[in-house]
LOPAPA-313870 format. One record per residue (C-alpha): residue number from 1; residue in one letter; z, y, x. Coordinates in steps of 0.1 Angstrom, whole numbers, plus 5000, padded with zeros to 4 digits. Example, Ala and Ser with C-alpha at 12.3 -4.5 7.8 and 13.67 -1.06 7.14 Angstrom:
% LOPAPA-313870
<drenvex 1 'A' <5078 4955 5123>>
<drenvex 2 'S' <5071 4989 5137>>
END
This chain:
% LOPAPA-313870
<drenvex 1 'X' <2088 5251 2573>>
<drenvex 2 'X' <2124 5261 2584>>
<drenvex 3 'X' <2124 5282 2614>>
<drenvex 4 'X' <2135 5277 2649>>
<drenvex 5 'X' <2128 5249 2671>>
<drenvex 6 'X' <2108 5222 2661>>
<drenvex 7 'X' <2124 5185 2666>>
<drenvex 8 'X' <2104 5156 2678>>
<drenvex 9 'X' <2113 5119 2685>>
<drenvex 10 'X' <2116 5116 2724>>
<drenvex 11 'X' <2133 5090 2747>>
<drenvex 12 'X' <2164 5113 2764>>
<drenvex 13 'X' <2194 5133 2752>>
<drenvex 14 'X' <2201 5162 2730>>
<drenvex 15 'X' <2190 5193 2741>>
<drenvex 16 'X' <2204 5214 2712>>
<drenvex 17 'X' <2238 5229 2708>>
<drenvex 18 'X' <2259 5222 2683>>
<drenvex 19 'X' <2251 5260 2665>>
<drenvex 20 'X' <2214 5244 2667>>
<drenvex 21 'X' <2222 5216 2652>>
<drenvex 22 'X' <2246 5227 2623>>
<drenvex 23 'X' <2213 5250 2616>>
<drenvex 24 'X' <2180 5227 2623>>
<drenvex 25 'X' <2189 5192 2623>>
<drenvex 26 'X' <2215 5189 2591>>
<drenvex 27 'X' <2185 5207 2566>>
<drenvex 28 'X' <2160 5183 2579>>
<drenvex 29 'X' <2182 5154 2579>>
<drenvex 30 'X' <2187 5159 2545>>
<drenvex 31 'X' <2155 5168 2528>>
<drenvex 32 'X' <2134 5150 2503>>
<drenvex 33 'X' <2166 5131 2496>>
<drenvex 34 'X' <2166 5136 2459>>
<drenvex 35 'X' <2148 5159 2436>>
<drenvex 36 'X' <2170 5189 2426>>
<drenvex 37 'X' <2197 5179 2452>>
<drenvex 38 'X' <2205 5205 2481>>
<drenvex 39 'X' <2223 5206 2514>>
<drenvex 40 'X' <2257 5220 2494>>
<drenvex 41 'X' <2247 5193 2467>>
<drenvex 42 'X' <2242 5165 2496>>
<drenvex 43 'X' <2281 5174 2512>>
<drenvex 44 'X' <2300 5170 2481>>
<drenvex 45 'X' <2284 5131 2478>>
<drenvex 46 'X' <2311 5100 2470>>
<drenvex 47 'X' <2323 5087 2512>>
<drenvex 48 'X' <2301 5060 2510>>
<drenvex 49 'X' <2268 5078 2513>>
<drenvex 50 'X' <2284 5104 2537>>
<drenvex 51 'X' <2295 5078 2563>>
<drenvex 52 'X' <2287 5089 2603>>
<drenvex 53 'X' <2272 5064 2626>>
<drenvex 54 'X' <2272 5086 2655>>
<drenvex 55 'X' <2243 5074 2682>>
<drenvex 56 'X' <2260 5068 2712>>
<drenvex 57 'X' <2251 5094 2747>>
<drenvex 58 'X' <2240 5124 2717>>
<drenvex 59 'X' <2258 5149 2694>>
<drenvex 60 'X' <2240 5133 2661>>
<drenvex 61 'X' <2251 5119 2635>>
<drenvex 62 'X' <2231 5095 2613>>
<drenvex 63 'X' <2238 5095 2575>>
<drenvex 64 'X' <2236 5064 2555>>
<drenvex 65 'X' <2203 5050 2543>>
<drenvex 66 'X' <2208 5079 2509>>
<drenvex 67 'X' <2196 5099 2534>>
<drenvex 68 'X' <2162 5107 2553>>
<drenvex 69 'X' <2158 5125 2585>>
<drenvex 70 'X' <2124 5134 2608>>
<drenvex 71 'X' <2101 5112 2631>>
<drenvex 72 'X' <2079 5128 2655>>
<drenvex 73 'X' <2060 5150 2633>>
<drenvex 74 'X' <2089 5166 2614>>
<drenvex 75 'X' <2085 5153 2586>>
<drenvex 76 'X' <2108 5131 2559>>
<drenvex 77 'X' <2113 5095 2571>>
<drenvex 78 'X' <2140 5072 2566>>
<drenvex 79 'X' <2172 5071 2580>>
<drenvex 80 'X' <2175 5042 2601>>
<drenvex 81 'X' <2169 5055 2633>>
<drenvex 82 'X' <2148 5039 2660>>
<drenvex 83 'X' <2158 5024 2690>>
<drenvex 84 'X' <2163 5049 2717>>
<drenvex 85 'X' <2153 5081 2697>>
<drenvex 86 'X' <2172 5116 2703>>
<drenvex 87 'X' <2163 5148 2693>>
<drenvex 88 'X' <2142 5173 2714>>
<drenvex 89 'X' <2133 5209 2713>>
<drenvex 90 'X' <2093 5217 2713>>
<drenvex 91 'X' <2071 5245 2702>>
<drenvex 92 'X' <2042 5223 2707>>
<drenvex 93 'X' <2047 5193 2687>>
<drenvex 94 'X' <2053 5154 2697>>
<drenvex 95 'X' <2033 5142 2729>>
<drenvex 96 'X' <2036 5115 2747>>
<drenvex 97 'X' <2066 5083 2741>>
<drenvex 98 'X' <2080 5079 2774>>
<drenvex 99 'X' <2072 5036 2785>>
<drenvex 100 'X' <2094 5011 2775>>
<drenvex 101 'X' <2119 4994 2802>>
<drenvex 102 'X' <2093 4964 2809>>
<drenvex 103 'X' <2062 4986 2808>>
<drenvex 104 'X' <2046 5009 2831>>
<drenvex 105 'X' <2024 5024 2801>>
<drenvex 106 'X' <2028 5059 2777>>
<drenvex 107 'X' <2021 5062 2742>>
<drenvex 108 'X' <2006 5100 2733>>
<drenvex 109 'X' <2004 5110 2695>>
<drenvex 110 'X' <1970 5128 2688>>
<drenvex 111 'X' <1980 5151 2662>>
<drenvex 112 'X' <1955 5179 2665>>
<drenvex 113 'X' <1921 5187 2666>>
<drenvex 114 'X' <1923 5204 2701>>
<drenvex 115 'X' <1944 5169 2714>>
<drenvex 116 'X' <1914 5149 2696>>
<drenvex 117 'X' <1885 5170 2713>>
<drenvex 118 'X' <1899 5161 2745>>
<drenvex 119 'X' <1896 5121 2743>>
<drenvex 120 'X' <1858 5125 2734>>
<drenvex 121 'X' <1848 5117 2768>>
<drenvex 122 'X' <1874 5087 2777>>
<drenvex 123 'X' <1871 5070 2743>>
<drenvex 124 'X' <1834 5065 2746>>
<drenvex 125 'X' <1842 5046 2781>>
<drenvex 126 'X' <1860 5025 2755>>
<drenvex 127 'X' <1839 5020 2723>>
<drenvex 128 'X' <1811 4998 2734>>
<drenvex 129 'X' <1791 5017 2718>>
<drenvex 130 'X' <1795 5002 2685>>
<drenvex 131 'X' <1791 5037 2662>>
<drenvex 132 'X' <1817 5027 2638>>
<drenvex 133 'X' <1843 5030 2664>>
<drenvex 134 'X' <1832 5059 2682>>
<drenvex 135 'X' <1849 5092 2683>>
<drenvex 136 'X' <1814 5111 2670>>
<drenvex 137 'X' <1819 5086 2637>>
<drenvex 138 'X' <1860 5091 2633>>
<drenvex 139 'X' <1865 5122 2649>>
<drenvex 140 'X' <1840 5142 2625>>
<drenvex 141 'X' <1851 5121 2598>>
<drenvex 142 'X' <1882 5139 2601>>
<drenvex 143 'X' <1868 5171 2606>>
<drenvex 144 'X' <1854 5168 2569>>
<drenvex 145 'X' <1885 5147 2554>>
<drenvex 146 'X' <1913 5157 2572>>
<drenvex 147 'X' <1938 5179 2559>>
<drenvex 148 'X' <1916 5209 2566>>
<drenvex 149 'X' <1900 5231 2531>>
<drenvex 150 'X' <1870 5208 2532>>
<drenvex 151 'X' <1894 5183 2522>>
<drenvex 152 'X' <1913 5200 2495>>
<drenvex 153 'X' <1880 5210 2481>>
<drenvex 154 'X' <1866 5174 2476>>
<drenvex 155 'X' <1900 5161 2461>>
<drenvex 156 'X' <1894 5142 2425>>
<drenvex 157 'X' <1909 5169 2396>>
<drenvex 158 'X' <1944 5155 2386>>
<drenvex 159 'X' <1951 5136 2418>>
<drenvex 160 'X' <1986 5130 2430>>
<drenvex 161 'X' <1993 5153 2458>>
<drenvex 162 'X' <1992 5145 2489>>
<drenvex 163 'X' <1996 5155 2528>>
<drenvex 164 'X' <1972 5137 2555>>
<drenvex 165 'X' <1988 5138 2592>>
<drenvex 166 'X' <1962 5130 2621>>
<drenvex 167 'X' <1982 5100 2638>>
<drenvex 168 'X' <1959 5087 2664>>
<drenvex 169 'X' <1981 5065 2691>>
<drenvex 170 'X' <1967 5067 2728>>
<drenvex 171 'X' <1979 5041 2757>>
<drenvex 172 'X' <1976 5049 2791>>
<drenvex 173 'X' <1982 5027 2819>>
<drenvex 174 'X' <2009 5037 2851>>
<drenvex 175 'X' <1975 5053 2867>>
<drenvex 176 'X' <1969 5078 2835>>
<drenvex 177 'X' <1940 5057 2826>>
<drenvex 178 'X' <1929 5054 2795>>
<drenvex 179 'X' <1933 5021 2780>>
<drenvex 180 'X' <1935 5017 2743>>
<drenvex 181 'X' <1937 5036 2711>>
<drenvex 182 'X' <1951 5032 2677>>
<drenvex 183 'X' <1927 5055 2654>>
<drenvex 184 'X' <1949 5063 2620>>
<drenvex 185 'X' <1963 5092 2600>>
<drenvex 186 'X' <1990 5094 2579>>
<drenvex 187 'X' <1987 5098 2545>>
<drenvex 188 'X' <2016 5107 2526>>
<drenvex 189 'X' <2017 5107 2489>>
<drenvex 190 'X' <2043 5112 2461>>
<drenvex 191 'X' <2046 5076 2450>>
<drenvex 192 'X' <2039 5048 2478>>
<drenvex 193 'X' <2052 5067 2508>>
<drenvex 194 'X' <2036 5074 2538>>
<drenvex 195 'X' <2007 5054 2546>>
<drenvex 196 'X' <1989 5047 2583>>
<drenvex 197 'X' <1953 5049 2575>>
<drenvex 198 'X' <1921 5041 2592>>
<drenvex 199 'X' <1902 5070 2600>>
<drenvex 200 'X' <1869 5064 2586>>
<drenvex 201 'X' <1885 5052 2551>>
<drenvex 202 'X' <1876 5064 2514>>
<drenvex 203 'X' <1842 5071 2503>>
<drenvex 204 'X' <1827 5069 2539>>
<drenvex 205 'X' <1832 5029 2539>>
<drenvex 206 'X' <1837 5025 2572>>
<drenvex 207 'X' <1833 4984 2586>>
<drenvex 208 'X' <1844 4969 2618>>
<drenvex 209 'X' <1871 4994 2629>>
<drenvex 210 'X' <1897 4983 2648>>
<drenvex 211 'X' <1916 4992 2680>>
<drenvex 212 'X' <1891 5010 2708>>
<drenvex 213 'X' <1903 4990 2741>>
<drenvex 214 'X' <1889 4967 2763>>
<drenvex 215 'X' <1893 4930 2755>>
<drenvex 216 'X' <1912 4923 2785>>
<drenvex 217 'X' <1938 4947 2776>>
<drenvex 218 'X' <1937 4940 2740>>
<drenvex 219 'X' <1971 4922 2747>>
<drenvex 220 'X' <1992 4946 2762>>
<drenvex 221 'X' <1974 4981 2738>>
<drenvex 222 'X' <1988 4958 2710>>
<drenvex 223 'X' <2022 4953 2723>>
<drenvex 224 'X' <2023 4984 2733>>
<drenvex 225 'X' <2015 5006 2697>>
<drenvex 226 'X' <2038 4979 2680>>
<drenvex 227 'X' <2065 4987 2702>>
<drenvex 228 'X' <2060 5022 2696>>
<drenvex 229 'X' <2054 5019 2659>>
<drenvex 230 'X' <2087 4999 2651>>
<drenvex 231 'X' <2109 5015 2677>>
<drenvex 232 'X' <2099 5051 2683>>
<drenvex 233 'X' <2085 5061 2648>>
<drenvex 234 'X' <2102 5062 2614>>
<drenvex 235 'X' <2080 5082 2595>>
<drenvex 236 'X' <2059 5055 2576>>
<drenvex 237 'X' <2061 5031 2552>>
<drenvex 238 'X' <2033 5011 2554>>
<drenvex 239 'X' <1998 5004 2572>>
<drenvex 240 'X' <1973 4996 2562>>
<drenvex 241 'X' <1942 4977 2577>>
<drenvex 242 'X' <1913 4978 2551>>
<drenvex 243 'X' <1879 4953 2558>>
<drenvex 244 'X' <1894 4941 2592>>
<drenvex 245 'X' <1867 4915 2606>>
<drenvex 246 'X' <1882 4882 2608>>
<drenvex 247 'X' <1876 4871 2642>>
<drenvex 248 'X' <1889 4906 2651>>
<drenvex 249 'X' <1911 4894 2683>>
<drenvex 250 'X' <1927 4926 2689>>
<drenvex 251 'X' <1938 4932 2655>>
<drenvex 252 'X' <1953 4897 2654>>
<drenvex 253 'X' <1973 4909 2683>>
<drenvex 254 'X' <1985 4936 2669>>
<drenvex 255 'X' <1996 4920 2636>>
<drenvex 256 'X' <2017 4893 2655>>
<drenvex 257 'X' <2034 4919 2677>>
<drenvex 258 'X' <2042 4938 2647>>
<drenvex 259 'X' <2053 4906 2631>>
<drenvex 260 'X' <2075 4896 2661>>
<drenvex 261 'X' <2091 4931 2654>>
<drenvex 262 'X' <2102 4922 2616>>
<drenvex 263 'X' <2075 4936 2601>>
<drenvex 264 'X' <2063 4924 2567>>
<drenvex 265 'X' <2028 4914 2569>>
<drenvex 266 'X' <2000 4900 2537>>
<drenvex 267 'X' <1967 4898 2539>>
<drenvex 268 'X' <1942 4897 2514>>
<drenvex 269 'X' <1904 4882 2520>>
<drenvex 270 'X' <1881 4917 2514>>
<drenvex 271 'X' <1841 4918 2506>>
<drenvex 272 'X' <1824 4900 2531>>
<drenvex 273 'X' <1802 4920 2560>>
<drenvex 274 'X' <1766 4905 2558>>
<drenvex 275 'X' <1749 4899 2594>>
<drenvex 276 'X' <1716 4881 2604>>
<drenvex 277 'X' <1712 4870 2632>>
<drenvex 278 'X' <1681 4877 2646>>
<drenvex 279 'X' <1654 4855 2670>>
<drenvex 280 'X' <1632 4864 2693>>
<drenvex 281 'X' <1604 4878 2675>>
<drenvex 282 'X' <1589 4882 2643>>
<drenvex 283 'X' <1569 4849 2640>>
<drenvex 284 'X' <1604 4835 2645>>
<drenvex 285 'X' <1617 4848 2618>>
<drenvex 286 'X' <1593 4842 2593>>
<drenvex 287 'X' <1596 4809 2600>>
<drenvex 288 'X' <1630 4804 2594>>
<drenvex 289 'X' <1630 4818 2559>>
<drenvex 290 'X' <1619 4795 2529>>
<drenvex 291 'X' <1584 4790 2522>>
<drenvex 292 'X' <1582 4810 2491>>
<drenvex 293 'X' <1595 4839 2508>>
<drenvex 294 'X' <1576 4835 2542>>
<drenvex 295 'X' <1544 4839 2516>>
<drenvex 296 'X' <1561 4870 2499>>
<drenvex 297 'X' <1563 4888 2528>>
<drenvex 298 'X' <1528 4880 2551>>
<drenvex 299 'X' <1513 4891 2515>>
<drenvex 300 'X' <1531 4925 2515>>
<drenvex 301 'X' <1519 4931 2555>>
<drenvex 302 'X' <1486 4925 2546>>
<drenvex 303 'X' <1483 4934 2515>>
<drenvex 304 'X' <1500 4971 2521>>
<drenvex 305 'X' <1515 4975 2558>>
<drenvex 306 'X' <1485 4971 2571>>
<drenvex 307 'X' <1464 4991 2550>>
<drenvex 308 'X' <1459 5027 2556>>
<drenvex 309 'X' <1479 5039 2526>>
<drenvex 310 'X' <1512 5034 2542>>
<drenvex 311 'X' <1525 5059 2566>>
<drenvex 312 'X' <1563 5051 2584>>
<drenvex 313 'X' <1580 5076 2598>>
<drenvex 314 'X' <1610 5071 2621>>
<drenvex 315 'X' <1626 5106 2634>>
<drenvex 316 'X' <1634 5105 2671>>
<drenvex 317 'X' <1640 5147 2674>>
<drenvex 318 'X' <1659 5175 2654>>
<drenvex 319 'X' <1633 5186 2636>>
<drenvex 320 'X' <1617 5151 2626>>
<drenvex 321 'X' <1656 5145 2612>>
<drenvex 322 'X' <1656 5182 2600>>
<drenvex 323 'X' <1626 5167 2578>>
<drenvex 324 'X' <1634 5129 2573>>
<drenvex 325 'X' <1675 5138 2557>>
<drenvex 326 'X' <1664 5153 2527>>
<drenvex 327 'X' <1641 5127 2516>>
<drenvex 328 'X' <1668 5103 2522>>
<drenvex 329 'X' <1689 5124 2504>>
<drenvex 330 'X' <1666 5132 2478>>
<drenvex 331 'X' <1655 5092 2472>>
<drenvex 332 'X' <1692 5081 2471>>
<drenvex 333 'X' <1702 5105 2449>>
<drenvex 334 'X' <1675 5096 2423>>
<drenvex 335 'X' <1679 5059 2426>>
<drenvex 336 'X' <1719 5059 2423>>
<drenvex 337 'X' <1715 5086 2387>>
<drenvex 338 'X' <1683 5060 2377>>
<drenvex 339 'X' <1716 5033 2374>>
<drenvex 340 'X' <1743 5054 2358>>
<drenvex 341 'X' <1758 5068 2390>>
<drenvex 342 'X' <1764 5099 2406>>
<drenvex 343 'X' <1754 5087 2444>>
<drenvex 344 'X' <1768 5090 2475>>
<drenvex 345 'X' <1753 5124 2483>>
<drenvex 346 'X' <1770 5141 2457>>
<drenvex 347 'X' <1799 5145 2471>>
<drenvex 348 'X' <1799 5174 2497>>
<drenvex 349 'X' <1819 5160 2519>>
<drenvex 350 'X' <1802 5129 2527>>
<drenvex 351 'X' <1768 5149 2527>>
<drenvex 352 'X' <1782 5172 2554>>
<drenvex 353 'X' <1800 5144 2574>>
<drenvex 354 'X' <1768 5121 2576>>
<drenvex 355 'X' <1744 5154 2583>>
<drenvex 356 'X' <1766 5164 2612>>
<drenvex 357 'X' <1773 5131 2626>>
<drenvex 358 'X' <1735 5118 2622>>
<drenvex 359 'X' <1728 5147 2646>>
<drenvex 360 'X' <1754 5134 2676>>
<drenvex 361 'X' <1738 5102 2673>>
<drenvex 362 'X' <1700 5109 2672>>
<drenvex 363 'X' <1714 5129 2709>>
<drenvex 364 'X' <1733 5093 2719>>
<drenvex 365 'X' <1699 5071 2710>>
<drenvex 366 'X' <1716 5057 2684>>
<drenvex 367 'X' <1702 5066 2650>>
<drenvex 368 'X' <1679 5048 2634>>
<drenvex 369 'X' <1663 5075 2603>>
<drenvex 370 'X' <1629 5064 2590>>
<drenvex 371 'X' <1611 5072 2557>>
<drenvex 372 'X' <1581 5053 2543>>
<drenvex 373 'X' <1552 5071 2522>>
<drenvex 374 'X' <1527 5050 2497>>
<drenvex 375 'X' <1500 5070 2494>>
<drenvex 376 'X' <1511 5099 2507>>
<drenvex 377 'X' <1543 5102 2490>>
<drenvex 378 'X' <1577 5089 2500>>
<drenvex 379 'X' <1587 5057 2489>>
<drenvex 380 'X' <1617 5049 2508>>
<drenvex 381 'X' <1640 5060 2535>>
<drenvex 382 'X' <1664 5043 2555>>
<drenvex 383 'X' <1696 5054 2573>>
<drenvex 384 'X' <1708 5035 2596>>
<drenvex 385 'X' <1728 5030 2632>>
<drenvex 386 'X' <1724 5008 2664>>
<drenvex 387 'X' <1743 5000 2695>>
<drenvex 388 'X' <1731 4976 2725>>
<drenvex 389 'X' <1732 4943 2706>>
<drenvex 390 'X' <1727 4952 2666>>
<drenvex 391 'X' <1711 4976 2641>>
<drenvex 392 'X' <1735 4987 2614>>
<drenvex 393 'X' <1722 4995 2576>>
<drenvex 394 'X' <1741 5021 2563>>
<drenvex 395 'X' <1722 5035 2538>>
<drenvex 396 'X' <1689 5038 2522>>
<drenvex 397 'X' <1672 5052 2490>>
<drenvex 398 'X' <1636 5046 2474>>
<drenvex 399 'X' <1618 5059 2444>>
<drenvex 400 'X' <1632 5046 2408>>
<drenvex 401 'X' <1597 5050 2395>>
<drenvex 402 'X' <1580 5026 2422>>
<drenvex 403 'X' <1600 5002 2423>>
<drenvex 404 'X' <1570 4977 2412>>
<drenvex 405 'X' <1553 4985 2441>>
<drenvex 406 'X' <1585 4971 2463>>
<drenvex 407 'X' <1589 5001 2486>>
<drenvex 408 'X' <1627 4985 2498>>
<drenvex 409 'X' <1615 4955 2506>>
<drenvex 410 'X' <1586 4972 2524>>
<drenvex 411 'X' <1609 4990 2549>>
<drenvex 412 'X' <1633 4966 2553>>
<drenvex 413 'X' <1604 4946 2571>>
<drenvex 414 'X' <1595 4976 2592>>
<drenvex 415 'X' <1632 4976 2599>>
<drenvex 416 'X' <1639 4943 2607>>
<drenvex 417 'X' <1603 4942 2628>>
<drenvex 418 'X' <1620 4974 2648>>
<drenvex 419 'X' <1653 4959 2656>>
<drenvex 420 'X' <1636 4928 2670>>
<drenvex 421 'X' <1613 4944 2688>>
<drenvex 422 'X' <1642 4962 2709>>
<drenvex 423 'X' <1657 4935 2712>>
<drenvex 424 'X' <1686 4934 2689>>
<drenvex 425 'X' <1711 4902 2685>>
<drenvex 426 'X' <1721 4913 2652>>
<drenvex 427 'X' <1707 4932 2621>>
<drenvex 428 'X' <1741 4943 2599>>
<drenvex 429 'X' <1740 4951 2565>>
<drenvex 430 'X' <1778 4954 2565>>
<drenvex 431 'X' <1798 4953 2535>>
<drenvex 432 'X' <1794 4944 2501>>
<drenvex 433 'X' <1780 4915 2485>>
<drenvex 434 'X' <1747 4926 2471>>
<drenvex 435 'X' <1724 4896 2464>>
<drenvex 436 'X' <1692 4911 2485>>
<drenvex 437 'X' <1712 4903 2516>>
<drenvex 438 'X' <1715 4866 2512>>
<drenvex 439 'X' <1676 4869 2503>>
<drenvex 440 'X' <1667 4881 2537>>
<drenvex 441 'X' <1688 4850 2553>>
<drenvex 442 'X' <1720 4873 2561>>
<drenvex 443 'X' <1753 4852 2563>>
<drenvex 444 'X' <1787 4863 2545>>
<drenvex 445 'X' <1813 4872 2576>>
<drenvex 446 'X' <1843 4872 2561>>
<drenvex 447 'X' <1869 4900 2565>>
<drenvex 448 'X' <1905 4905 2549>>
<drenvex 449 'X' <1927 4935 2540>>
<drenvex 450 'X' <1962 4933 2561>>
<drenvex 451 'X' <1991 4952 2546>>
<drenvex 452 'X' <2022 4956 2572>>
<drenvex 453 'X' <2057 4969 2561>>
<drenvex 454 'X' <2083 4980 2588>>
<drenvex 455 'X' <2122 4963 2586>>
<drenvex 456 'X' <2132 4996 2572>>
<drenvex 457 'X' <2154 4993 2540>>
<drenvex 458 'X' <2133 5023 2523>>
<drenvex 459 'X' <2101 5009 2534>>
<drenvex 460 'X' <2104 4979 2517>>
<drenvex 461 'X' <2118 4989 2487>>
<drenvex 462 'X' <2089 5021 2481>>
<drenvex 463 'X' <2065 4983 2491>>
<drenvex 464 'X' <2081 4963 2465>>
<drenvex 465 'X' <2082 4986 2437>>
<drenvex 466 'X' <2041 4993 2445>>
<drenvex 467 'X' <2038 4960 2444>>
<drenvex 468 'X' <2054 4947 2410>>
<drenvex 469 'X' <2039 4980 2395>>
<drenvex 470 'X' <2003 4969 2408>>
<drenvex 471 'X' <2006 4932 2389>>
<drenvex 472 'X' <2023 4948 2359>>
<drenvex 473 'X' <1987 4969 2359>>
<drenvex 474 'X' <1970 4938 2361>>
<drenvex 475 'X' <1987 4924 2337>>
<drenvex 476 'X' <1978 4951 2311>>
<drenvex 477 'X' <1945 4953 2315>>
<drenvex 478 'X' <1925 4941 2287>>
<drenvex 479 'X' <1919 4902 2291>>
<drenvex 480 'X' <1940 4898 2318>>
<drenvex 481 'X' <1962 4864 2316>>
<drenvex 482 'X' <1940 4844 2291>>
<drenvex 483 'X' <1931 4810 2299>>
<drenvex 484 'X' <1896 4800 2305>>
<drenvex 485 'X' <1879 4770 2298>>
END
């Protein structure tokens, strides 16, 4: 990092001299330009990439688009500069975007853990309690996936280098209020550029993120970030929006603002989220599933449930979870290697991210551990998550060497038997199209993958060549192209 002050993107003038700038702002401006170039190297270019364009009330000067100079975190982005930016000495880092001309709001970029601890409180008044949106879910998830050791520890051997930048947008209202908030990072990597994440993404598999606001100020939190994004911020190249529901209103909001801004925006229909909705009461239930299975399922409750050699546990204190996690752990593992695959729990991150935020919400009355034991042994275990309306399956395990005696099915009716009984809309087994879900009358809810590209020459370029080198890989994998009958 050079040395000196450290420049962020801020509405206002100049505040460094000209010594400052001949110093600071030309080695930034032009780094990451080319490999092997340098500042000497950069001066002696042909005129036509050293043209000014000097932005008009400051002492800058913008180079052409062979260039790159710094957003708000001081780091490479391209040239073209946003509308309204100037240079600003801080030791602290970027803050807060002062409000647009029309709007009475402020934008603050969360970029540390300290900034992040502090929205606990006012982002639950936003969350509805739905888990996956919660700052217990994404704020620990970046605690383990962040750019912090834990992070660098879990990265696959051989991977492309890469940087992650905690980039969490928070609006506030003329009154300071908290009204929305954008939760990303910024990943930025050697070959596509730098990409706005969901926090939550990767192996963790987050569903049903999108922007924490209240609907009725969905509108003006997606105006808002768009405004910020396109105007205020030229340090990525692309966002994207993985397993965004489809009736998702305030990501539709945001997509058109960004759109009315020149962005570039595809989507892509993504694995659906599996939901069923749930009646009344048991009896209910039963009888809205076919016959055949109606008489699978009273057999297994009277046949087994409702004998004396099954025992369910469900942990409701520290020390019942303290006891229930490892024989999730231990059940999932075994299952997952009984098919070929390593499991989720191998990886060390996800183990430590799920232990510790399992803990914050057995506190909140949210989760939803149980284990069941045949004959005094464990047979299965569930892991899963609830809010005021739904019951969430995360996760689950059960013994490969039981399997005849159906010890998933088995919980899954204690399960679904629990959710209706506190009276629970929905039971969600989220993502992925497994064919068990359909079994238990679940219905497909379709979500998509939105990709969105800023009017920024670089941008678009770093998108296309991404693109054609994605359906090239297509193209060359074996089978790919042939006609079928």
């Amino acid at each position: 990092m050079l040395p000196g002050p450290q420049l962020i993107a801020v509405a206002g003038r100049v505040s460094l001299n000209a010594t400052e700038r001949e110093r600071h702002v030309v080695p930034l401006l032009f780094r990451n330009v080319s490999p092997g170039l340098n500042e000497t190297d950069i001066r002696r270019m042909p005129h036509n990439c050293q043209k000014r364009r000097p932005r008009p009330d400051t002492g800058l000067h913008y180079r052409s688009a062979a260039a790159e100079f710094c957003g708000p975190f001081g780091k490479a982005a391209s040239i073209w500069p946003a509308a309204g930016i100037a240079f600003a000495e801080s030791s602290a880092g970027a803050r807060k975007v002062r409000p647009r001309a029309n709007s009475n709001m402020t934008v603050q970029f969360i970029t540390t853990w300290q900034e992040l601890a502090e929205l606990e409180l006012p982002w639950r008044e936003l969350d509805n309690g739905v888990p996956f949106r919660s700052w217990d879910w994404l704020a620990v998830w970046w605690k383990h996936y962040g750019a912090g050791e834990q992070s660098r520890r879990d990265k696959p051997a051989g991977s492309l280098s890469s940087e992650r930048q905690l980039y969490v947008l928070a609006v506030y209202g003329g009154d300071g209020r908290l009204l929305g908030i954008a939760p990303w990072y910024l990943d930025r990597t050697v070959v596509k550029g730098n990409i706005l994440r969901w926090l939550g993404s990767g192996e963790v598999c987050t569903d049903h993120l999108s922007l924490v606001c209240r609907p009725e100020h969905q509108e003006q939190v997606a105006a808002e970030i768009a405004d910020t994004l396109t105007s205020r911020c030229d340090d990525w190249d692309r966002l994207d929006l993985n397993a965004v529901d489809a009736e998702d209103t305030a990501i539709t909001k945001l997509v058109a603002a960004l759109e009315e801004r020149d962005c570039l925006a595809s989507r892509h229909a993504a694995d659906g989220c599996w939901s069923l909705d749930l009646p009344a009461d048991w009896e209910d239930y039963l009888a809205s599933i076919s016959k055949s299975h109606r008489k699978q399922l009273r057999q297994l409750e009277r046949r087994v449930l409702d004998s004396p050699r099954v025992k369910w546990h469900v942990a409701t204190s520290a020390a019942e979870l303290d006891a229930a996690w490892p024989v999730l752990v231990d059940l999932h593992q075994r299952r997952r290697r009984s098919l070929g695959e390593p499991g989720c729990f191998a990886s060390r991150a996800f183990h430590e991210f799920h232990r510790e935020v399992a803990g914050r919400f057995l506190d909140r009355g949210q989760l939803r551990v149980s284990w069941l034991e045949l004959d005094g042994t464990a047979a299965a275990a569930e892991y899963h998550l609830a809010d005021g309306t739904a019951t969430y399956a995360y996760q689950g395990g059960v013994d490969p060497e039981r399997l005849h005696e159906e010890p998933g099915r088995l919980s899954t009716i204690l399960c679904l038997r629990r959710a209706i009984d506190e009276g629970h809309a929905q039971f969600d087994f989220l993502r992925g199209d497994e064919p068990y879900k359909a079994h238990w009358r679940a219905v497909a809810r379709p979500t998509y993958d939105c990709r969105i590209v800023p009017n920024r020459r670089l941008a678009r370029l770093r998108g296309r060549a991404v693109n054609l080198a994605g359906a090239m890989a297509d193209r060359m994998r074996p089978g790919a192209g042939r006609l079928t009958k």
